[in-house]
C-alpha positions as CSV (number, residue, x, y, z in Angstrom):
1,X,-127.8,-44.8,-13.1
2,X,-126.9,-42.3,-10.2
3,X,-123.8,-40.0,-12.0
4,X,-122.1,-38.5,-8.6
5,X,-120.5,-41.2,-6.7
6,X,-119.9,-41.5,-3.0
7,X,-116.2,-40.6,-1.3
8,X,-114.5,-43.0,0.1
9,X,-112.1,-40.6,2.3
10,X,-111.3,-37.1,2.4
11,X,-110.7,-35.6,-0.9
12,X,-106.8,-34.2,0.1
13,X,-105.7,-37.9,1.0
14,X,-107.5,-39.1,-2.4
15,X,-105.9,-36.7,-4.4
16,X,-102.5,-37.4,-2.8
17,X,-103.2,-41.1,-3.7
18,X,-103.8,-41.0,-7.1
19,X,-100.9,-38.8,-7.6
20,X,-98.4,-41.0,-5.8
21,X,-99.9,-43.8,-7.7
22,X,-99.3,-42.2,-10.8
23,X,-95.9,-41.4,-9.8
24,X,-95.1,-44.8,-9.5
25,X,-96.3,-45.4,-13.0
26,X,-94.4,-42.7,-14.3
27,X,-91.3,-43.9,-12.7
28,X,-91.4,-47.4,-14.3
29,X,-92.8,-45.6,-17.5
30,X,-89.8,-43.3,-17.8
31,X,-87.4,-46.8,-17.7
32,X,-89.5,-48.7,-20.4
33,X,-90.4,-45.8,-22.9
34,X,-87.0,-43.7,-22.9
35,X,-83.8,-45.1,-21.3
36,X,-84.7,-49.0,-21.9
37,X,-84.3,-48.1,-25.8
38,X,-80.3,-47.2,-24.2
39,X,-79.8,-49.6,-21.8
40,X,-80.6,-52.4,-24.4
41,X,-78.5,-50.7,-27.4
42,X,-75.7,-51.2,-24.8
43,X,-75.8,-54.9,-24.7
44,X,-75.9,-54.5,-28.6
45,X,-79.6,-55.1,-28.8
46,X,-81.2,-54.2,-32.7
47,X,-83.3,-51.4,-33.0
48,X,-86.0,-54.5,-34.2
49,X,-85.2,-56.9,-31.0
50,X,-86.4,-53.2,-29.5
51,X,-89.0,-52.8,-31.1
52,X,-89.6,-57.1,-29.9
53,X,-89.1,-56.1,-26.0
54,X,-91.0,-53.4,-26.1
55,X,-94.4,-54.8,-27.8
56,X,-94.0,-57.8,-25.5
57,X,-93.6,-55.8,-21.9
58,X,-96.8,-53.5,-23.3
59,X,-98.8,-56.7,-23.8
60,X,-99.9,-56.5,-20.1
61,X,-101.7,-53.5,-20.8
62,X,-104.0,-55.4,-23.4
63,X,-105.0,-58.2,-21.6
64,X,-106.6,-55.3,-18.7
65,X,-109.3,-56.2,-19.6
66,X,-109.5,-59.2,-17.6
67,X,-107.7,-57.7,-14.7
68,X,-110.6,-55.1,-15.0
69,X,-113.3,-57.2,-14.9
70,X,-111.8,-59.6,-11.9
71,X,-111.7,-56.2,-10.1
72,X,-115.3,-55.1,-11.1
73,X,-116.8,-59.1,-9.8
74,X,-114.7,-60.2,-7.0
75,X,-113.8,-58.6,-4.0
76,X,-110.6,-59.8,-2.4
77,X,-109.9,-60.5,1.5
78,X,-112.7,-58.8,2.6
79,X,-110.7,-55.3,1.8
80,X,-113.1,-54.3,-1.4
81,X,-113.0,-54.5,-5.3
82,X,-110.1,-51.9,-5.4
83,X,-107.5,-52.0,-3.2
84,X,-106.4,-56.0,-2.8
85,X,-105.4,-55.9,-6.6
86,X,-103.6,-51.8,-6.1
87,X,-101.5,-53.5,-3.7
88,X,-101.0,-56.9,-4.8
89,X,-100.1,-55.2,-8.4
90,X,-97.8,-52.8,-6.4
91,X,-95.8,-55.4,-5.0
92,X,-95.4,-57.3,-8.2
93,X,-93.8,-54.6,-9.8
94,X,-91.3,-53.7,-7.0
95,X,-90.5,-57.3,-6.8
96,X,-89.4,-57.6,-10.3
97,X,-87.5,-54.6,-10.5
98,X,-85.1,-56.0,-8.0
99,X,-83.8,-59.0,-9.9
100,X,-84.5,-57.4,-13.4
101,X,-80.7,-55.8,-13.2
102,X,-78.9,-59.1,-12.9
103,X,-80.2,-60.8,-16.1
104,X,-78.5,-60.0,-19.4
105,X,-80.8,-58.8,-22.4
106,X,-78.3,-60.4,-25.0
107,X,-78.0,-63.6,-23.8
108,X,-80.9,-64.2,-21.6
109,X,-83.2,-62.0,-24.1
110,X,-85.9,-64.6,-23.3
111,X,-85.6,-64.4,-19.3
112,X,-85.7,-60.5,-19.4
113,X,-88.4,-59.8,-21.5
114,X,-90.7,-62.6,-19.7
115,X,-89.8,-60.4,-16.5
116,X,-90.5,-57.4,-17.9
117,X,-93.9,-58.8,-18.9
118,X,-94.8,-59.6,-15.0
119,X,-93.6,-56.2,-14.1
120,X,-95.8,-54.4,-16.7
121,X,-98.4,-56.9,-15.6
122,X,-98.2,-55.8,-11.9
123,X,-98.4,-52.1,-13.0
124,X,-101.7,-52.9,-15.4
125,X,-103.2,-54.4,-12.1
126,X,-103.2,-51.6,-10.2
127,X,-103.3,-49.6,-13.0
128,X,-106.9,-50.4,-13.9
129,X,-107.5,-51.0,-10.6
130,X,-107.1,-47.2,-9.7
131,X,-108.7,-46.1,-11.9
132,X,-111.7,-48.0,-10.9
133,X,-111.1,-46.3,-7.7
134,X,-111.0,-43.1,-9.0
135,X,-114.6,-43.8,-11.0
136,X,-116.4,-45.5,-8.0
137,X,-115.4,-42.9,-5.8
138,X,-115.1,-39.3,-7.6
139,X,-118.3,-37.2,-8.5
140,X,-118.4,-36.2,-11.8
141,X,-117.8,-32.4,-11.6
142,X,-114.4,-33.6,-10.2
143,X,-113.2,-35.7,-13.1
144,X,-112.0,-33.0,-14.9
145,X,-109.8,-32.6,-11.8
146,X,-108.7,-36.2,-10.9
147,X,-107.7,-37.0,-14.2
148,X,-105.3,-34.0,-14.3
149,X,-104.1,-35.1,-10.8
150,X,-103.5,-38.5,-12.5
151,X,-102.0,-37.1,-15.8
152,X,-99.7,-34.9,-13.5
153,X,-98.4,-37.5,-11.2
154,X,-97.3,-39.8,-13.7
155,X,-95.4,-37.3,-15.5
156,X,-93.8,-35.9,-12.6
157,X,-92.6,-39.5,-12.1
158,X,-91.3,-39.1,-15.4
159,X,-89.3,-36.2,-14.5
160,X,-87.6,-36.5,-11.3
161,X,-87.1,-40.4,-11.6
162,X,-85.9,-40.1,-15.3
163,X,-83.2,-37.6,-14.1
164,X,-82.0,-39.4,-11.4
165,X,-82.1,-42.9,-13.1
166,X,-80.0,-41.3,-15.6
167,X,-77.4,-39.8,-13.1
168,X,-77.9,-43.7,-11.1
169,X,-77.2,-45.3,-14.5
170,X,-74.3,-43.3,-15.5
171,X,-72.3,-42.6,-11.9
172,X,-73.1,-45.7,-10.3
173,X,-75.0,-48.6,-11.9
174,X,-77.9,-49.9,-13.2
175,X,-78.8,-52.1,-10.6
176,X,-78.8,-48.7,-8.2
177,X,-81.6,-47.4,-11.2
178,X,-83.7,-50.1,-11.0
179,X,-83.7,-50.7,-7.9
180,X,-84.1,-47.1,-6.9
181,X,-87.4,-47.8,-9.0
182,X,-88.5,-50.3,-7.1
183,X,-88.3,-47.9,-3.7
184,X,-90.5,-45.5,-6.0
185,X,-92.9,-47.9,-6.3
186,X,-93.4,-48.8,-3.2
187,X,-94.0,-44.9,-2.1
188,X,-97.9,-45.4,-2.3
189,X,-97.6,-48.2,-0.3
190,X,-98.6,-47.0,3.1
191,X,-101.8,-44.8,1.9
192,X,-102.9,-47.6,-0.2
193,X,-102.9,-49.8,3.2
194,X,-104.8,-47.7,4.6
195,X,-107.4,-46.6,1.9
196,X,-111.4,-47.8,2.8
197,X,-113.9,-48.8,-0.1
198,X,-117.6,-47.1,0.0
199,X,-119.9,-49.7,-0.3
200,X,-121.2,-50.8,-3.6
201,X,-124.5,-49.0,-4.7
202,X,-127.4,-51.5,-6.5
203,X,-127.2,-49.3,-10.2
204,X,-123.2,-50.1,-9.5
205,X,-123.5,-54.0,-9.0
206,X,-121.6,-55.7,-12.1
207,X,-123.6,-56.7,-14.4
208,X,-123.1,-58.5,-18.0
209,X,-125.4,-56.8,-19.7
210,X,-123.4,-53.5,-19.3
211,X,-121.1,-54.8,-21.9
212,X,-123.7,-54.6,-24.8
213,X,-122.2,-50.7,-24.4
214,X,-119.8,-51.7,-26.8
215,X,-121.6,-52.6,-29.4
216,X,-122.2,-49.1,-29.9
217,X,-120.2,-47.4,-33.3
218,X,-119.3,-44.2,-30.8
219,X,-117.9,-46.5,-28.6
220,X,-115.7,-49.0,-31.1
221,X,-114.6,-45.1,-32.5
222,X,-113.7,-43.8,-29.1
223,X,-111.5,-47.2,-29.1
224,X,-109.9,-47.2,-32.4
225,X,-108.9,-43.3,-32.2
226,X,-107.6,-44.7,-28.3
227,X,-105.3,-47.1,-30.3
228,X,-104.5,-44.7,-32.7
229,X,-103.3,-41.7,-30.9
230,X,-101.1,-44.3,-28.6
231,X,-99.5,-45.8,-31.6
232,X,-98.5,-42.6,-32.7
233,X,-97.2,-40.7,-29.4
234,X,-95.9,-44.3,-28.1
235,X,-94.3,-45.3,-31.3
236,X,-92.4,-41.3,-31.8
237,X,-91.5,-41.4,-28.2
238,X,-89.5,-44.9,-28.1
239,X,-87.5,-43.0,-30.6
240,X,-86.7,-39.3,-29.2
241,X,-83.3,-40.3,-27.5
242,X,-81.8,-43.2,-29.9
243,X,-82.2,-40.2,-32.7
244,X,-80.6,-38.2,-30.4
245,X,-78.1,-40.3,-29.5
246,X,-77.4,-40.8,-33.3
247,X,-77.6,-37.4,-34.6
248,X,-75.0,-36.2,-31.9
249,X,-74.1,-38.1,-28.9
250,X,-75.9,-38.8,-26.1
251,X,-74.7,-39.8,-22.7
252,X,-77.1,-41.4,-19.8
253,X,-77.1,-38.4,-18.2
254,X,-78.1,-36.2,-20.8
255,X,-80.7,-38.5,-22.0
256,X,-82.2,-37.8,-18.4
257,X,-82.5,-34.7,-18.8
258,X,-83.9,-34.9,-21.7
259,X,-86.5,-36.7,-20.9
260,X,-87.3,-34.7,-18.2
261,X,-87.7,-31.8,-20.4
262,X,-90.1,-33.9,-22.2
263,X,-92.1,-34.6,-18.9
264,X,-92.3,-30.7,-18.0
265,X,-94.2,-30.5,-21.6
266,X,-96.5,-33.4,-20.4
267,X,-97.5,-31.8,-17.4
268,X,-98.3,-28.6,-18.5
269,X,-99.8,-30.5,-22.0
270,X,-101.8,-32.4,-19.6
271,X,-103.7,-29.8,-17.6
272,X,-103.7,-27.8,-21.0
273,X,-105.4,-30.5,-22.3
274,X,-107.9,-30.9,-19.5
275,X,-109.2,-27.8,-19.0
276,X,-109.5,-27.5,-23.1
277,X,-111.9,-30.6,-23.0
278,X,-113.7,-29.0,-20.2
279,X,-113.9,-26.0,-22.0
280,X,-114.4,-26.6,-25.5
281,X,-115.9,-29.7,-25.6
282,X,-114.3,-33.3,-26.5
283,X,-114.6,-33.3,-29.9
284,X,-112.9,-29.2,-30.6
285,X,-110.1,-30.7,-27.8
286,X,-109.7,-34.6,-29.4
287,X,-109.0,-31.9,-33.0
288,X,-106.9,-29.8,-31.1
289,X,-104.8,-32.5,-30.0
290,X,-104.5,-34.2,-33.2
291,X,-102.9,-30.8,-35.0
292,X,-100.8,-30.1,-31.8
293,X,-99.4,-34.2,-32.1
294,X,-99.2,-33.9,-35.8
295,X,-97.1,-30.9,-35.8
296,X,-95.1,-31.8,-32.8
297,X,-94.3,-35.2,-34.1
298,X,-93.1,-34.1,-37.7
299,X,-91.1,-31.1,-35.8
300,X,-89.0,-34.4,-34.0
301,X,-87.2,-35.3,-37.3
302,X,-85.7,-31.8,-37.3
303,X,-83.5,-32.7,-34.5
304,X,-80.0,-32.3,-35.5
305,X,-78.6,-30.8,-32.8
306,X,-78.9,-30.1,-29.1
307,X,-79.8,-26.5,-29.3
308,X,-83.1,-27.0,-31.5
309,X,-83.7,-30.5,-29.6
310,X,-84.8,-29.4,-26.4
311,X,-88.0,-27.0,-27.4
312,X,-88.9,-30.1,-29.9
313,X,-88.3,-32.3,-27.0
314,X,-90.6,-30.3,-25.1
315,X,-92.9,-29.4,-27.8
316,X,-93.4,-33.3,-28.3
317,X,-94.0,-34.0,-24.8
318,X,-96.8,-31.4,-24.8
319,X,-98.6,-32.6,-27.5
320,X,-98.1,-36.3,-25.3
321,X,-99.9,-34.6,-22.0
322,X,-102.3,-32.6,-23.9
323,X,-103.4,-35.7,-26.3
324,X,-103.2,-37.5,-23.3
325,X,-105.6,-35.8,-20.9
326,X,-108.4,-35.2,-23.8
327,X,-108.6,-39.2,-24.2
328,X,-108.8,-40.2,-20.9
329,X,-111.3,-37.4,-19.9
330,X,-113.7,-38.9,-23.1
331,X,-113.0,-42.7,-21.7
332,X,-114.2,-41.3,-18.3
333,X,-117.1,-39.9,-19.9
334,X,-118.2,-43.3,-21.3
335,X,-117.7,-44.9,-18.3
336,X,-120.3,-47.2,-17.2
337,X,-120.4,-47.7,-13.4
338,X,-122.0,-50.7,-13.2
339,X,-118.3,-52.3,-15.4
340,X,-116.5,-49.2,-14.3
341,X,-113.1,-50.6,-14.4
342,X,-113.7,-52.7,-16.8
343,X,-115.1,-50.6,-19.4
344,X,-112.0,-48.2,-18.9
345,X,-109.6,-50.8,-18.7
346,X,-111.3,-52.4,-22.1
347,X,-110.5,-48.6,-23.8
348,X,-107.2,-48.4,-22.0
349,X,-106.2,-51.8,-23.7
350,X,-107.6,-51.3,-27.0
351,X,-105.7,-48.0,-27.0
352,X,-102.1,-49.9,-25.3
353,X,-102.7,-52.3,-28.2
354,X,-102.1,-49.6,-30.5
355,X,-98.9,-48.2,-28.4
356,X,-97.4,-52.1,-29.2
357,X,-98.1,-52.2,-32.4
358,X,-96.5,-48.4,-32.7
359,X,-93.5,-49.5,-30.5
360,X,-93.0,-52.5,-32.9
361,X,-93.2,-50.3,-36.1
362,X,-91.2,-47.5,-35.0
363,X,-88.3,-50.1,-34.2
364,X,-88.7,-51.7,-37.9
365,X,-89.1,-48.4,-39.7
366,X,-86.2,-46.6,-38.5
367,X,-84.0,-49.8,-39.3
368,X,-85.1,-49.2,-42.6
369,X,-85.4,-45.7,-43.1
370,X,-84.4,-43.9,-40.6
371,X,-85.4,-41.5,-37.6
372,X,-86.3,-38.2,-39.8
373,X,-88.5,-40.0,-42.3
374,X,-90.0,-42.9,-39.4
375,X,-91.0,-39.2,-37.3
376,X,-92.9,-37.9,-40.2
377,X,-95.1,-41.1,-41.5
378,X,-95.9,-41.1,-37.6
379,X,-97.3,-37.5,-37.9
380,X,-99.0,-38.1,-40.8
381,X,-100.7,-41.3,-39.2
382,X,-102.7,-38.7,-37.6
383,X,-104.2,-37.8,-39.7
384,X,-106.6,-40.7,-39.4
385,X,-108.4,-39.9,-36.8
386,X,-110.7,-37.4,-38.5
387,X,-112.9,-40.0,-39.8
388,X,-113.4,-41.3,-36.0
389,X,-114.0,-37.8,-34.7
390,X,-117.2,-37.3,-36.8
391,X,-118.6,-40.9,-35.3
392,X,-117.6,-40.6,-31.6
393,X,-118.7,-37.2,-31.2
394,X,-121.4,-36.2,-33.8
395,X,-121.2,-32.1,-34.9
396,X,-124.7,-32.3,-34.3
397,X,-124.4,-33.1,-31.4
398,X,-121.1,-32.3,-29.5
399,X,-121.8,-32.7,-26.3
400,X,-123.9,-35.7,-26.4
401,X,-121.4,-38.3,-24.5
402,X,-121.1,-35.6,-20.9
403,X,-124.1,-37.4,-19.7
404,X,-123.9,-41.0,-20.9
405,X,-121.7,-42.1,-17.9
406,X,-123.7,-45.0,-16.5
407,X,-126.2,-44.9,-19.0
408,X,-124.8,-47.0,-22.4
């Protein structure tokens, strides 16, 4: 199948999309994997009904998968395969940001986590959705570049919402936060309107057969290490400012800044990571970032005070980016355009599977024994991906997967 893809508008305004789609990821990702763990402690929520909420509102992420392959089959209104469903899953999650603030998480637990599951949902939609974008429309001795567009746009999301949500939160209200978030959302808005599908090539049509891709043991790898490395950074990161907030005190302000600090280390992880897979290969970067995450996740249970905290903090959210940018530059690799958004969306939620399971477990395991010790059996979880390295990218052959895209 043909590897470089036509451009559906000028590369600036492209670029400039994808970031301000990511941003509004990031925005709603810097609520529901940092300060929900505090806003839901303050209605005297259980670290396990935590752990509950936060499995439940990832859920979304899983079921991509069909979202991907409705966007791959059906184009909607007449307006293309992509940008119906970026819009549509836009509006969703502004939507439910503006009524989340008046439920109550204790006594209407139910209510709030069903609405958290639409507003994940809307963010999966054009979520997968853009990224089928980005794979029908970017040639692939750009990837390298969108995906650290991507990577960078959601974490600067992370970094200017998360300190402002926290000032919101603290000085005025949360309703302000949230529904501050909901105006970030709605930022891509207006380009997204405006964006134009190229029309679809024959080798891109979808077809069913492309799925027999995953019947391949480098695939089902390339999944499982997805799942892996998302239950371990998801999992240690729900946890970063409850420990904090334990070990010394931790106001809503001060856990934005945090965070913050941890989104500064995602960017620069990010295009670290990047331009290490481009560089070195997928399978030297995927070992890179599994020493970097190991040794960045252990370092978290040494947080006992607020001067060592912020270079672990950062520390952690590098190893986040870097890990980060080396998986989603192999899952681009993979790609088949024919299922483009599908296949990505079907890696995306195999490895989002893994970040519930991780969010569940971290919850559970620091009832039980604590921040320190839950940190390190995290780090050491790590560990496992050796085995899948060896079978997703052969030594033999390191560089085998750069030219499957389109052709599993």
């Amino acid at each position: 199948m043909t590897t470089t893809a036509p451009v559906a508008m000028p590369r600036t305004r492209r670029y400039v999309t994808f970031a301000l789609l990511y941003l509004a990821q990031g925005s709603i990702l810097s609520y529901f994997t940092a300060l929900n763990a505090l806003y839901l402690l303050s209605f005297d929520l259980s670290l396990a009904q935590i752990g509950l909420f936060g499995m439940i509102a990832m859920t979304p992420f899983v079921l991509k998968i069909f979202l991907g392959m409705i966007s791959d089959r059906f184009s909607l209104f007449g307006r293309g395969h992509r940008i119906p469903y970026i819009v549509i899953g836009l509006l969703v999650q502004a939507g439910g940001l503006l009524v989340l603030p008046f439920l109550n998480p204790k006594t209407q637990f139910g209510l709030f986590t069903g609405l958290a599951f639409l507003i994940m949902t809307g963010m999966a939609l054009y979520d997968t959705s853009t990224d089928g974008f980005a794979l029908d429309t970017t040639a692939e001795d750009e990837q390298g570049r969108v995906q650290g567009i991507m990577v960078g746009g959601r974490a600067a999301g992370v970094v200017v919402v998360s300190i402002a949500l926290g000032a919101l939160a603290q000085l005025a209200s949360w309703q302000i936060a949230f529904w501050m978030l909901a105006a970030v959302t709605l930022l891509p808005l207006p380009l997204a309107l405006t964006l134009r599908e190229p029309p679809r090539l024959p080798d891109r049509r979808f077809q069913w057969a492309a799925f027999r891709s995953f019947a391949r043991r480098p695939v089902v790898a390339l999944a499982l290490l997805g799942a892996l490395y998302s239950a371990v950074t998801l999992g240690a990161n729900q946890l970063v400012n409850p420990a904090l907030q334990a070990n010394f005190g931790l106001t809503l302000l001060m856990a934005g800044f945090y965070t913050a600090a941890w989104g500064v280390g995602v960017i620069i992880g990010g295009i670290s990571g990047g331009r290490r897979a481009d560089r070195l290969g997928h399978r030297r970067a995927v070992l890179g970032a599994m020493i970097v995450s190991t040794v960045a996740v252990a370092g978290l249970a040494l947080m006992r005070g607020p001067l060592i905290a912020w270079p672990l903090v950062i520390a952690f959210g590098f190893a986040y980016g870097f890990y980060e940018a080396v998986y989603f530059a192999s899952a681009m690799g993979f790609a088949d355009l024919r299922i483009a958004a599908s296949m990505f969306a079907i890696l995306m939620a195999v490895a989002n599977l893994g970040s519930a399971i991780g969010l569940a477990l971290s919850g559970v395991l620091a009832d039980a024994l604590g921040y320190p010790v839950t940190f390190l059996i995290f780090a050491a979880a790590n560990l496992l991906v050796l085995p899948l390295v060896g079978i997703v990218f052969p030594a033999q052959r390191p560089a085998a997967h750069a030219g499957s895209q389109g052709q599993l």
